[in-house]
C-alpha positions in Angstrom: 95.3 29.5 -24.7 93.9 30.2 -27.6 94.8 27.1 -29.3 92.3 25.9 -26.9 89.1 27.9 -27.5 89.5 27.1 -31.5 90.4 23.4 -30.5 87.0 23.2 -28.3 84.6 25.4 -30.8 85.0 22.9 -33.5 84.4 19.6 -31.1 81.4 22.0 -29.7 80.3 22.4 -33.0 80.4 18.7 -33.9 78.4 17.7 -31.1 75.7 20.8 -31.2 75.4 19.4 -35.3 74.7 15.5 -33.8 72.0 17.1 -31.2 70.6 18.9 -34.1 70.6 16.1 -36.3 69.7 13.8 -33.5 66.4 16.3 -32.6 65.6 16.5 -36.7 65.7 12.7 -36.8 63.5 12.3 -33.7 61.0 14.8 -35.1 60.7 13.4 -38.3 60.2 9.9 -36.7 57.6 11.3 -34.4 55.9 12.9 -37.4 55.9 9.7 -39.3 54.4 8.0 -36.4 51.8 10.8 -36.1 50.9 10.2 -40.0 50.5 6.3 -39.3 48.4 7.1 -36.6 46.0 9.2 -38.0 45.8 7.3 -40.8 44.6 4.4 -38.8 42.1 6.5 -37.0 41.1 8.4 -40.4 40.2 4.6 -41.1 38.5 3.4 -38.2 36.0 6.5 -38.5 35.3 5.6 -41.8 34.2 2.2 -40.4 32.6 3.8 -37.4 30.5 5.5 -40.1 29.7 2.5 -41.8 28.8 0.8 -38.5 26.7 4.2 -38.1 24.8 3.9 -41.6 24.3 -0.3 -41.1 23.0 0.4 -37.6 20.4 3.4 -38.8 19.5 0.9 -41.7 19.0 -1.9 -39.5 16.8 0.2 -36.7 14.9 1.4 -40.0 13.9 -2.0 -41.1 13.3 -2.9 -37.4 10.8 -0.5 -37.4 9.1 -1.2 -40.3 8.8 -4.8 -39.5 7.4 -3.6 -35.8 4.9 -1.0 -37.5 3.5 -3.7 -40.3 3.7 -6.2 -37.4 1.2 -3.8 -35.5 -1.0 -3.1 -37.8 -1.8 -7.0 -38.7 -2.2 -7.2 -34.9 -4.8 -4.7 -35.1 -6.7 -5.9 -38.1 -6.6 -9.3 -36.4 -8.2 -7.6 -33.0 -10.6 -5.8 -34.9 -11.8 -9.0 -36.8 -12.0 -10.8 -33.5 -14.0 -7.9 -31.4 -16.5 -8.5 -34.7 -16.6 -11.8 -34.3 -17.2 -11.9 -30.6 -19.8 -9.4 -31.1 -21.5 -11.6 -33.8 -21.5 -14.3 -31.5 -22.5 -12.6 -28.7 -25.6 -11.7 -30.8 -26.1 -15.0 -31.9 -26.1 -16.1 -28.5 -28.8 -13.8 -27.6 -30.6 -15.5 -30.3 -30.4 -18.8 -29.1 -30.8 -17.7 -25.5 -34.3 -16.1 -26.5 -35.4 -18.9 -28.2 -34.8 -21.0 -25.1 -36.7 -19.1 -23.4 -39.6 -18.9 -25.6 -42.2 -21.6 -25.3 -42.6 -23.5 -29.1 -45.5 -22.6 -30.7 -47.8 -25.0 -31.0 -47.5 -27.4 -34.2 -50.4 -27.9 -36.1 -51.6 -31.2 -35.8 -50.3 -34.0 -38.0 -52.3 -34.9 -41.0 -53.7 -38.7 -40.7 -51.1 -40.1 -42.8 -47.8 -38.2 -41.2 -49.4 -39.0 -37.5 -47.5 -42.3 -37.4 -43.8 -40.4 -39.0 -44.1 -38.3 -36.5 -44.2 -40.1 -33.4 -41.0 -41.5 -34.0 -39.2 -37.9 -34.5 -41.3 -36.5 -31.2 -40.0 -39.6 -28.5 -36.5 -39.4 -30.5 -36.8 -34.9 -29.4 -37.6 -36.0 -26.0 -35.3 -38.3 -25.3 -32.8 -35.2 -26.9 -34.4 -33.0 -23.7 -33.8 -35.6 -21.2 -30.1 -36.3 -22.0 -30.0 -32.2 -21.9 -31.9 -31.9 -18.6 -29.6 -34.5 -17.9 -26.2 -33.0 -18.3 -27.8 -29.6 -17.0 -28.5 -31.8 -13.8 -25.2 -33.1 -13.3 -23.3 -30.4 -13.6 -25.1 -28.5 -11.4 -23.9 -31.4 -9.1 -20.7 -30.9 -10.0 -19.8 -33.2 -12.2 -16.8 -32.4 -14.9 -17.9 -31.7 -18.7 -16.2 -35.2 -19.8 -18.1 -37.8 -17.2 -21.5 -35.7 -18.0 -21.1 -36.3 -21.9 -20.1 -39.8 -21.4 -22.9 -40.5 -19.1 -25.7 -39.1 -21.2 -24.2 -40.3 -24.6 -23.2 -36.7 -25.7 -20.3 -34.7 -27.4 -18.1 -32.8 -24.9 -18.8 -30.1 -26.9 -22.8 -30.3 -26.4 -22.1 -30.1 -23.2 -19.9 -27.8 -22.9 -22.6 -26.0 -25.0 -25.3 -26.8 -22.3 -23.2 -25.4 -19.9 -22.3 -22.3 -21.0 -25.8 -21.6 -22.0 -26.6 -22.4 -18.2 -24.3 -19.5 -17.0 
């Protein structure tokens, strides 16, 4: 029987080296795998990073772009409120003198008397095609059939009408 114990310890031993060598191989396979790995995710971070830093540069410029892009709409509203107040005066203007009477004109020298009467039918007939388009569209009429019907521009009486309001 004790050929048998020192026949089995060496086949014992043979098979615990395989396992050993079998675990050693394993591990340093798993290791080399580990390395790959992180080395592919060490890599993709650095990307990530660089997506990071493109995407901070792009929201950068993007906001730029938005502020300057603001501030032009803002120098552009503040020109137009200045405008619209300048026009708002100057329709003041034009709405007083409407409503004034004209003065009365000194009378025509002897030799402008006959120049004149020309220029004074030519204003009235001006105040009757107004009266006129003031007339019809108080009746309703659209801005287009008024100015064709008293021989004006639609944008007399477009005038005429907003000076009506």
């Amino acid at each position: 029987m004790s050929s048998l114990p020192s026949k089995i310890f060496p086949l014992i031993q043979v098979v615990a080296d395989f396992l050993i060598l079998a675990l050693l191989l394993f591990y340093f396979l798993k290791r080399k795998e580990d390395r790959q790995r992180d080395k592919i995710l060490e890599v993709r971070a650095k990307e990530m990073l660089l997506l990071n830093k493109s995407m901070d540069s792009l929201i950068k410029d993007a906001q730029k772009v938005t502020e300057d892009w603001i501030n032009a709409m803002e120098s552009k509203q503040s020109q137009m409120k200045s405008l619209l107040n300048d026009l708002e005066a100057k329709k003041e203007q034009v709405l007083k003198a409407l409503s004034e009477k004209p003065a009365a004109a000194p009378a025509p020298q002897k030799e402008n008397v006959e120049k004149a009467a020309v220029p004074v039918e030519e204003e009235k007939e001006e105040e009757d095609k107004y009266a006129e388009a003031a007339r019809l569209a108080e009746e309703g009429y659209p801005p287009d059939e008024i100015a064709r019907k008293v021989n004006l521009s639609r944008g007399e009486v477009e005038l005429i009408l907003d000076l009506k309001k």
